[in-house]
FIGUMAR-940059 format. One line per field, with one value per residue (C-alpha): chain; x, y, z; residue number from 1; residue in three letters. Coordinates in nm, 2 decimals. Each point is the difference from the previous one (the first is absolute). Layout:
BEGIN
ch = A,...
x = X,...
y = Y,...
z = Z,...
i = NUM,...
aa = ALA,...
***
This chain:
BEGIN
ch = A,A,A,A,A,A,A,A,A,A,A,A,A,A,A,A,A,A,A,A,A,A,A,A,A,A,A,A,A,A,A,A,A,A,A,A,A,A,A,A,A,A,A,A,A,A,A,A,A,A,A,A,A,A,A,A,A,A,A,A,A,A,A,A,A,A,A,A,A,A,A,A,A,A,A,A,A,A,A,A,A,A,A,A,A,A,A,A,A,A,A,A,A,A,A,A,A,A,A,A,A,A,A,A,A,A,A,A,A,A,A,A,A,A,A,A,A,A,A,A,A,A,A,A,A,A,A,A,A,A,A,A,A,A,A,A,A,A,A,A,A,A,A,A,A,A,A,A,A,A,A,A,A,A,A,A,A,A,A,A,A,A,A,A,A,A,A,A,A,A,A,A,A,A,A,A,A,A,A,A,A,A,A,A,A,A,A,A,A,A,A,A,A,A,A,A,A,A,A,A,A,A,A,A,A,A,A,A,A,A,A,A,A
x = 0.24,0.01,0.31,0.13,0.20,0.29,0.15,0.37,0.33,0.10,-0.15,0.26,-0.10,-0.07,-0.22,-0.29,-0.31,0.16,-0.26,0.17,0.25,0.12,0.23,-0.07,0.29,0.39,0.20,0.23,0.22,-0.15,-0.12,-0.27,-0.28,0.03,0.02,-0.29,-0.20,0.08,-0.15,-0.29,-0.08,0.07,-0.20,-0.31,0.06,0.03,-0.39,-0.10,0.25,-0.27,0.08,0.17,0.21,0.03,0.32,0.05,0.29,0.06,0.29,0.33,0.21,-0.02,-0.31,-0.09,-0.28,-0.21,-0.37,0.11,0.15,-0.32,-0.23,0.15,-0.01,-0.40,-0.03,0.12,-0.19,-0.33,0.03,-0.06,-0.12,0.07,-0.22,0.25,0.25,0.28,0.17,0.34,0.04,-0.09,0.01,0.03,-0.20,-0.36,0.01,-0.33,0.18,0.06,-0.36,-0.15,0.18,-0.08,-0.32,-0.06,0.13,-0.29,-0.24,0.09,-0.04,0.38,0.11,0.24,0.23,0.24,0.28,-0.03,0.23,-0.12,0.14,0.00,-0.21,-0.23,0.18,-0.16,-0.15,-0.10,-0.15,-0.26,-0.33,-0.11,0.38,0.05,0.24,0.22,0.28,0.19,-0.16,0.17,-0.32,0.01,0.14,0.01,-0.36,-0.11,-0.22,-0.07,-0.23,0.10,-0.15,0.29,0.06,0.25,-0.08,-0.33,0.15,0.29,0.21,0.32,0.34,0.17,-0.01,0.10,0.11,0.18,0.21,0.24,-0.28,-0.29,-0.22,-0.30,0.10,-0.07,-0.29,-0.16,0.12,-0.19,-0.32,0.06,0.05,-0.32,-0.18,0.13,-0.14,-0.30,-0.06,-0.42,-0.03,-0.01,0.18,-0.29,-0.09,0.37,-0.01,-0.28,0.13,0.33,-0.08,-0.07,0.31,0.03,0.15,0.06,-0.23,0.15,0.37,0.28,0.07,0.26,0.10,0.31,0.20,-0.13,0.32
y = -1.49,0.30,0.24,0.15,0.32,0.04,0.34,0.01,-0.11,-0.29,-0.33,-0.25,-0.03,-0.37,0.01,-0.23,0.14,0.34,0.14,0.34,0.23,0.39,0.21,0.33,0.09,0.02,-0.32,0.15,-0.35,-0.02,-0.40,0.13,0.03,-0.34,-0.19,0.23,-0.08,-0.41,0.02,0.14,-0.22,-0.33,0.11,0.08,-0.29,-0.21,0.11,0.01,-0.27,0.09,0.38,0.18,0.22,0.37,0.16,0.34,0.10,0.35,-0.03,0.02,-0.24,0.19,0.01,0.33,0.16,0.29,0.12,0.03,-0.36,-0.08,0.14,-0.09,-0.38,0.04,0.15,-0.28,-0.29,0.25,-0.11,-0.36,0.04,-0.36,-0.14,0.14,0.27,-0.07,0.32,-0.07,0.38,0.27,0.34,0.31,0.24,-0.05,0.06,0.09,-0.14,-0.36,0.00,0.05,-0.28,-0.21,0.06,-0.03,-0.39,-0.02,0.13,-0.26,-0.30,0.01,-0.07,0.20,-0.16,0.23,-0.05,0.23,0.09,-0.11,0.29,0.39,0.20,-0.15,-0.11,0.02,-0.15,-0.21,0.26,0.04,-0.07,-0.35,-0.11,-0.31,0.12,-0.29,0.06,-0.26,-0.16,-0.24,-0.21,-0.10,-0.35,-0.01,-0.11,0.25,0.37,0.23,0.31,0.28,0.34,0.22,0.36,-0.18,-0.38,-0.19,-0.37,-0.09,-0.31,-0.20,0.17,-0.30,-0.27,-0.34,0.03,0.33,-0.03,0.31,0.26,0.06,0.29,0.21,-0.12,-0.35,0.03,0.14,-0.25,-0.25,0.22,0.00,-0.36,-0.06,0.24,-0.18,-0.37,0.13,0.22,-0.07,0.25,0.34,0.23,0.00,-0.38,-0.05,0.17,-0.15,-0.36,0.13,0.12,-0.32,-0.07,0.23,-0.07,0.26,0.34,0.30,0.15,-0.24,0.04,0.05,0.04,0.06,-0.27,0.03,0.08
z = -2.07,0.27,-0.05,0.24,-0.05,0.18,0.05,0.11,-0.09,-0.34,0.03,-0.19,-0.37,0.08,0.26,-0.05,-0.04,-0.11,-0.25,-0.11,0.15,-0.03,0.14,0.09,0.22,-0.16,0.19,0.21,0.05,0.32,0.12,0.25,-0.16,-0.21,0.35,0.10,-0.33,0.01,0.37,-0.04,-0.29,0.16,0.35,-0.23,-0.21,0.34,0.02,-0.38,-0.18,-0.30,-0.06,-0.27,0.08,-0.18,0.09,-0.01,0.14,0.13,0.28,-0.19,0.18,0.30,0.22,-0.13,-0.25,-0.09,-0.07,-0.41,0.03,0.15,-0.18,-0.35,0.15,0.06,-0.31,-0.11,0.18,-0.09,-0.35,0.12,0.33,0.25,0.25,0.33,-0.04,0.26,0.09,0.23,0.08,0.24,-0.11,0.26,-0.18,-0.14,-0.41,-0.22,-0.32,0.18,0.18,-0.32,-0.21,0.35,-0.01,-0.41,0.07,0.30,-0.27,-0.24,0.25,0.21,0.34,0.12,0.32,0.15,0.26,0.35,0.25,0.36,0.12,-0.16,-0.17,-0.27,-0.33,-0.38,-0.18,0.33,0.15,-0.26,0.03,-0.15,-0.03,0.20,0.21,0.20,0.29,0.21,0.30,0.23,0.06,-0.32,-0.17,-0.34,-0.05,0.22,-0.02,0.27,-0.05,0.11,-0.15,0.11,-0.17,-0.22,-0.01,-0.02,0.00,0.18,-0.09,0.04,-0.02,-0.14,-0.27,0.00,-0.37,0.04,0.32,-0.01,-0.08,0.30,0.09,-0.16,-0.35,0.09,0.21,-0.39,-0.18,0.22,-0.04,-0.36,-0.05,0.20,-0.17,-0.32,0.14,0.12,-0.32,-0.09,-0.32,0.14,0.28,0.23,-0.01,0.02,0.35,0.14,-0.07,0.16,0.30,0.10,0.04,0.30,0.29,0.23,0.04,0.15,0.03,0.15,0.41,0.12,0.35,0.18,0.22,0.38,0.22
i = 1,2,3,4,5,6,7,8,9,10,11,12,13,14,15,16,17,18,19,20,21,22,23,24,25,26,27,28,29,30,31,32,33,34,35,36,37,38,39,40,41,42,43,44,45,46,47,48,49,50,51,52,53,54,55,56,57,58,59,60,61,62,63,64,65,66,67,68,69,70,71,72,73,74,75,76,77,78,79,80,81,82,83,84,85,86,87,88,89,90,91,92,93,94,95,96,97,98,99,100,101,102,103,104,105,106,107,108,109,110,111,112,113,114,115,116,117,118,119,120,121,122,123,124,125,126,127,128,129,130,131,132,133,134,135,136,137,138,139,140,141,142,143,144,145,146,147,148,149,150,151,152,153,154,155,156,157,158,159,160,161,162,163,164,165,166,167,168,169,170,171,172,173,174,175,176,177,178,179,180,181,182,183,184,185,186,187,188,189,190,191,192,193,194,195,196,197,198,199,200,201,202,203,204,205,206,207,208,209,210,211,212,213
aa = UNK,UNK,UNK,UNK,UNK,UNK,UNK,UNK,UNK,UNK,UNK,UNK,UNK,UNK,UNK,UNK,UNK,UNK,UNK,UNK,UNK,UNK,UNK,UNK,UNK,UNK,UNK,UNK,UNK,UNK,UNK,UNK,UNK,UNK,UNK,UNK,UNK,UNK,UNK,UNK,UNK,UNK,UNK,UNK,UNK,UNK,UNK,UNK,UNK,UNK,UNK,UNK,UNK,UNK,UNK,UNK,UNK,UNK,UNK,UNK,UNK,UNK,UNK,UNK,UNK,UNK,UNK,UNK,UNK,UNK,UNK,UNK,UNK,UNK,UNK,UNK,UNK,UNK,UNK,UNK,UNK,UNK,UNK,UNK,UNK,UNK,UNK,UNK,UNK,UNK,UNK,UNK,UNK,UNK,UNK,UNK,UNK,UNK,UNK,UNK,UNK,UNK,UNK,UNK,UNK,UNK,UNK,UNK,UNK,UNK,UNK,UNK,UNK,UNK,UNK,UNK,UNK,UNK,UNK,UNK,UNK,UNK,UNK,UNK,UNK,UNK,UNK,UNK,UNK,UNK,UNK,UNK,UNK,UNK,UNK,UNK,UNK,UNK,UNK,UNK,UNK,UNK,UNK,UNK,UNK,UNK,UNK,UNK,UNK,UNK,UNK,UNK,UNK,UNK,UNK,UNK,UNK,UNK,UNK,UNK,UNK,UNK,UNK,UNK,UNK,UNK,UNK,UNK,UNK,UNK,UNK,UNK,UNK,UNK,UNK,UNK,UNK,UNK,UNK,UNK,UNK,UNK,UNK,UNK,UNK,UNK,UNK,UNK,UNK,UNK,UNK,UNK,UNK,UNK,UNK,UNK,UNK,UNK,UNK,UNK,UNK,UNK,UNK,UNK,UNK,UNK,UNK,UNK,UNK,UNK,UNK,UNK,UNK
***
């Protein structure tokens, strides 16, 4: 069974195919990031019905974290490192402490998706190198991939989820890499790649051009 961990806000104690779950960040009463959490879930389970999920859950309620919420979360999954490591987040500033618990889970076999902005300055941990960094691109249907090897996004995909309605952008566009990752999963990171990149549809940054007068 391929488990997927899933970085972000509290899945529901019942949700199927929940493996284990820990907080990290103090609830704040906040309902954001539980709607944030259940969408990502059901977009990569919308790809991967198969998955287990591993919930570690470092936004309080609110769509807010930090690097020692983070790191003490991939601490965490280190101890039992999954197959894909699903980060929801974008952080402003690069940090050594979370690069190096990113890249202990690459040592021990992890993929690591990350959300990207389209627009703005690179974001972490997407902008590290080997993370399978994902933004929003309009091309894209749900079933869809575009390559794009921008500064801060090497996939692009779509912005929105049948299963999760209310909730669109970069966020998304990972979770559908994730989930495909997930189906396509064949052992290993790199073979994992290769057999997903078949899957792509577009190459090269979207267009767009400006209405003629």
């Amino acid at each position: 069974m391929i488990r997927v961990a899933l970085l972000d806000g509290a899945l529901p104690s019942a949700y199927p195919d929940l493996a284990a779950q820990r907080r990290f960040a103090k609830a704040d009463g906040a309902m954001s990031a539980c709607v944030h959490a259940l969408a990502m879930a059901t977009t990569i389970h919308r790809h991967a019905p198969h998955v287990n999920f591993v919930n570690g859950i470092v936004f309080p309620g609110k769509l807010v974290t930090s690097v020692a919420v983070l790191c003490d979360a991939l601490e965490w999954l280190g101890e039992d490192p999954p197959e894909i490591v699903h980060c929801s987040f974008g952080l402003a500033r690069a940090s050594l402490e979370l690069e190096m618990r990113i890249r202990a889970l690459e040592k021990a076999g992890s993929l690591i998706t990350a959300s990207a902005p389209a627009r703005g300055d690179p974001v972490y941990p997407a902008a590290l190198e080997g993370v399978v960094s994902v933004q929003g691109d309009a091309r894209c249907k749900p079933e869809d991939i575009s390559r794009l090897d921008l500064p801060g996004a090497i996939f692009g995909a779509c912005v929105v989820s049948p299963e999760a309605p209310d909730i669109r952008g970069a966020s998304i566009a990972a979770a559908h890499v994730c989930g495909m990752l997930a189906a396509d999963w064949a052992g290993g990171g790199l073979e994992t790649l290769r057999a997903f990149e078949r899957r792509i549809r577009y190459h090269g940054c979207e267009r767009r051009t400006e209405p003629t007068m």
